[in-house]
Structure formats: structure tokens, C-alpha cells
N, C-alpha and C positions, 0 to 999 in steps of 0.2 A: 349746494351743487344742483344745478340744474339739469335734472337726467334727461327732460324731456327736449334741451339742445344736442345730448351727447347722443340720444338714439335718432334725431332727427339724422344731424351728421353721420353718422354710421351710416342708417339706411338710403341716404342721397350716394354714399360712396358705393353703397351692397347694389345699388341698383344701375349702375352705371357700368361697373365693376362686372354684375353676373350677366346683363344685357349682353355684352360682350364677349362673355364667354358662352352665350350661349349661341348667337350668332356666330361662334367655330373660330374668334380670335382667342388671341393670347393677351395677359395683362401686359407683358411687354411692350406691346404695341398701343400703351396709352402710355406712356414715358417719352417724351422726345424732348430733351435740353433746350434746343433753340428754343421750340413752341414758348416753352415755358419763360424763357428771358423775354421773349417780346411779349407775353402777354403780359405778367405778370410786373416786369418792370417798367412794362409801357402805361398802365392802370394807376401803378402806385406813383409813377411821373406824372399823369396827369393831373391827379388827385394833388397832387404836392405844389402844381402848377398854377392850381386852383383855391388852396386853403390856405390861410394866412396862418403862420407858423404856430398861435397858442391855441389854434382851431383843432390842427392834424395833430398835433402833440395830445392832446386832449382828449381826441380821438382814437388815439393808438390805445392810452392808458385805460380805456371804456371796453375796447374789445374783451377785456376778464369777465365783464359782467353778464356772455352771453353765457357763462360758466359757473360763473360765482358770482349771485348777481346783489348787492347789498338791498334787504327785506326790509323797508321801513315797517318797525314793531307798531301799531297804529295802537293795540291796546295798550300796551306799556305810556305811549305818549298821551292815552286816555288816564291811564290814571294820574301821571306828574301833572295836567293842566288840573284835573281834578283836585289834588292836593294841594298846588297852588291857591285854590278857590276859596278851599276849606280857610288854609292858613291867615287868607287875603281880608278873607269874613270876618275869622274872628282876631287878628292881629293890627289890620288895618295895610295898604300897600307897601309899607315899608316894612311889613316882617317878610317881604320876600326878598330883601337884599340877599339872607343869608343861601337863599337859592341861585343867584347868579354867578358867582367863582363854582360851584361843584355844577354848574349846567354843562355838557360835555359837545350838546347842537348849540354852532355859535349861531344858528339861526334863529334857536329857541331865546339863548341868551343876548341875543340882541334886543326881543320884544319885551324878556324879562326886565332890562334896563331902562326901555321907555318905561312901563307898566310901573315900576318904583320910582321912577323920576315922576309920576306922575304926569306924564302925556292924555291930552285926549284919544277916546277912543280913535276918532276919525284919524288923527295922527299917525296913531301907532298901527292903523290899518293901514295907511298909507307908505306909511315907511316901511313897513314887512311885504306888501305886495309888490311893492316898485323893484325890491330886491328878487325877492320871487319872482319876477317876469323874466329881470335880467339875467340869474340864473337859469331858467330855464331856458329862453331862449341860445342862452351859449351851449348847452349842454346838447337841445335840438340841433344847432348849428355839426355839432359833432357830429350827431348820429349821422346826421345826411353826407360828412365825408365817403362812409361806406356807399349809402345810397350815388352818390357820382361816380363812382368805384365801380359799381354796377352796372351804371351805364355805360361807361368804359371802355368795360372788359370786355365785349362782344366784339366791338369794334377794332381793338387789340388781339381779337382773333382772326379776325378780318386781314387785317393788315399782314397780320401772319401767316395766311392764307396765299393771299397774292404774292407774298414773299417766296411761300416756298416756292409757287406756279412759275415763278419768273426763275427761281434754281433750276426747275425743271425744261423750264424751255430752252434755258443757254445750256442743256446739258444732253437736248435732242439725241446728237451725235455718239454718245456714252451711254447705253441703257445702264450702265452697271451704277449710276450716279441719278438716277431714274426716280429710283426707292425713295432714297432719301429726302428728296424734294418735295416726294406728293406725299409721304408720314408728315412730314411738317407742314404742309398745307392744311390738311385733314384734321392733324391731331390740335395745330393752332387753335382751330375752328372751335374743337369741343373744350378746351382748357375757357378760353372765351368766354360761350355761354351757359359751363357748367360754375369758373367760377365767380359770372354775375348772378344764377338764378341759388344756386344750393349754399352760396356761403355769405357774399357783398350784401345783397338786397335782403337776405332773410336778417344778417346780423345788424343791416340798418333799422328794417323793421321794430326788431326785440329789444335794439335800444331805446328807441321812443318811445316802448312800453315800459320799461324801465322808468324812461324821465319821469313819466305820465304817474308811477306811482311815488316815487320819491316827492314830485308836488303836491301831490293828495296831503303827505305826509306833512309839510309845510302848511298846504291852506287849512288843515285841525289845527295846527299851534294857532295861528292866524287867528280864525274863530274861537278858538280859545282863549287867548289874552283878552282881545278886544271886548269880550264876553262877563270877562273878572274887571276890566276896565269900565263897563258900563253896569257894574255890582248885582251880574244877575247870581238867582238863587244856585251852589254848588251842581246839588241835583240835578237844578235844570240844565246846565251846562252839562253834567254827564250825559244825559238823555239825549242832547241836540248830536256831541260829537261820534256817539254810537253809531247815527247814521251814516259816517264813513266810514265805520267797517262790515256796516251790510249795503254798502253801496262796495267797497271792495273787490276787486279781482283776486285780491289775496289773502280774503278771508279765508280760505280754506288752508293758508299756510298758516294762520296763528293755531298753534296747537292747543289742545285741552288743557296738558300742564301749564300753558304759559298764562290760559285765562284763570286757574284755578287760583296759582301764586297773586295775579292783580288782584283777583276780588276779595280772597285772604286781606293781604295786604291794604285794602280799600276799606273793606270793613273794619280793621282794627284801628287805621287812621279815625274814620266815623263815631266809631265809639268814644275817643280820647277826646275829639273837637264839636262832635258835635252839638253839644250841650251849651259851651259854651261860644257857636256861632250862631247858633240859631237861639 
């Protein structure tokens, strides 16, 4: 769970919310139905108007992960390439078949099947990057649905602006039809570009931070096959991939427990193989 989207949002809402009551309105008078269908379903028309259907679909599915966002484990995938290395050293490449059916990232297990099929390096770089691009850039593609969403919306409040002003002009003659015209001008306005700035452009944003670390997570396997592929020493391979996670933004999410359990787990592999890989 990401808390620090849930207090963002709160406090975008607290502030817009208390703004208002402190300036002597009521919360009531930030509710007005029409406002809300034209902006809202004028933004998500456009947007639909604009993205080819497995773009916005893809798009919709990504919005959980301003919430719940999936953490690529960077040490965990530190030590499988690891162990990989070890096994590679002292078994030769084809004792890592028995690694490919229990790999559970068909990204990993994609490199894994060049790497025992015996691919060159430059191959099996080539082939895991080419995909990596492709995914990523679909996945960017996504993110920026939100980001035109944002741009949008302003406009969509715009529009619902002069909409209400035109209610109110053909209603000159009736003040009592007056109200209603100019709350929906107004309140259009702020639906607009409260939800281009505090929800569309910031959740575009956090997605691409997202993508940005799930690739990380990618280009370590990467450097790591290629690495067992061109038979450098285990260790040295441990040593190189460590630097993506003090290069990491989200090193401070691997916890103590989790490093505690790999290194356990790393050393008692060390002791069984290493004698006879090295």
C-alpha cells in the first residue's frame, strides 16, 4: 500500500474542501451533477477518442498501482541470478534447465532458455532488450492516457463554464433559474482543473515511476544472464548487480528481514557449491 498516495489524495481533497469553508461556503456547493457529466465524461471521451483500445484498457488496469503498486524485489532477483551463476560454474549451462519450468518471471525465463540453449552473449542481449523496450514503451504509452486526461479536463471545465453562462443568459428573464446556471459555470471550472492537477497528471506521473522501476528490475536479469553467459566469476556478478539497488529509489522499501533471509540463503548455497565451482 502506498500511503503516501492516500495522504496525498486526502490532503488535495482537505484543501480544497477546507479552502471553502473557510471562505463562508458550504460543501454543498461543490456537488453539481451536470458539471460533473461534462467534465468527467467529456475527459474520459476524449481520452477513448485518442487511445487505441489495448492502450486505454491497459491503462484503466495500471490505475491500482497508484495504490498498490507491484515492488520489484531487486534483492531477491539478486540472489536467483546469483545462484544461477554458481550452478552454471560448477554444472556447466545446461544444469540450469531444471531452473526454467519453476522460473515464475516469463521475462527471466525467457533469457533463462536462450542462456541453456546456449546463445551468445550479444544474442541473448539482444533478444531480452528488444522485448524490454517493447514493453516498456507500451506500458509508457499507458501511463500518458492519464497524462491527455489532464490535459483535457481543464478544457472540459471550460466548456462547462460557457455552458452554464449560456443557461444563464437565455434565463435573463427568471432570476429564480439564475442559480443554477452560474453553480454550473463555476463549479464546471473547478471540477476541471482540480481533476487535471490533483488526480489525472499526478497518477500519470507515478505511473511512469512505476514503469521506470519495474525496468530496472528487467535490465539486472539482463546483466545478469549475459554475465553467466560470458562465464564471469559468480561473486563478480554479485558485486556488479548490487549496484542497482544502491542506485534504487526503492531501496529503502527492501526491508532488513528480506535482506537477512537472502544472505542466509546465499551463504548456505556458497558453502555447498563453492568448492566445487571454484
Amino acid at each position: 500500500m502506498d500511503v503516501l498516495s492516500i495522504l496525498g489524495a486526502f490532503l488535495g481533497v482537505l484543501a480544497i474542501v477546507g479552502g471553502n469553508l473557510l471562505e463562508g461556503g458550504q460543501v454543498s456547493n461543490l456537488f453539481n451533477g451536470a458539471a460533473a457529466v461534462i467534465v468527467l465524461g467529456g475527459t474520459v471521451g476524449a481520452a477513448m477518442l485518442q487511445t487505441p483500445l489495448p492502450i486505454f484498457r491497459e491503462a484503466m488496469g495500471m490505475a491500482k498501482w497508484m495504490f498498490l503498486p507491484p515492488i520489484p524485489d531487486l534483492a531477491a532477483a539478486i540472489h536467483r541470478v546469483t545462484q544461477w551463476s554458481y550452478v552454471s560454474r560448477r554444472e556447466g549451462l545446461l544444469g540450469l534447465e531444471r531452473y526454467v519450468d519453476a522460473e515464475q518471471d516469463p521475462f527471466a525465463r525467457r533469457g533463462l532458455i536462450l542462456l541453456v540453449d546456449g546463445a551468445e552473449p550479444e544474442a541473448i542481449r539482444t533478444v531480452l532488450e528488444t522485448g524490454l523496450y517493447a514493453s516498456e514503451n507500451h506500458a509508457l504509452q499507458a501511463a500518458q492516457v492519464y497524462e491527455c486526461m489532464g490535459g483535457y479536463a481543464p478544457t472540459m471545465g471550460i466548456i462547462g463554464a460557457v455552458m452554464g453562462l449560456i443557461h444563464v443568459m437565455g434565463n435573463l428573464a427568471d432570476p429564480g433559474k439564475l442559480g443554477a446556471g452560474i453553480a454550473t459555470a463555476f463549479v464546471a471550472t473547478i471540477y476541471g482543473v482540480a481533476v487535471a492537477n490533483l488526480i489525472l497528471l499526478p497518477i500519470a506521473n507515478k505511473l511512469k515511476i512505476r514503469v521506470q522501476h519495474m525496468t530496472q528490475l528487467q535490465e539486472l536479469v539482463i546483466e545478469g544472464l549475459t554475465s553467466i553467459a560470458e562465464g564471469e566469476n559468480p561473486r563478480a556478478i554479485e558485486m556488479k548487480l548490487q549496484g542497482y539497488v544502491e542506485r534504487s529509489s526503492l531501496q529503502g522499501a527492501i526491508t532488513r528481514d528480506n535482506m537477512t533471509r537472502d544472505n542466509t540463503t546465499r551463504d548456505s548455497s556458497e558453502n555447498t557449491v563453492h568448492d566445487d565451482a571454484l
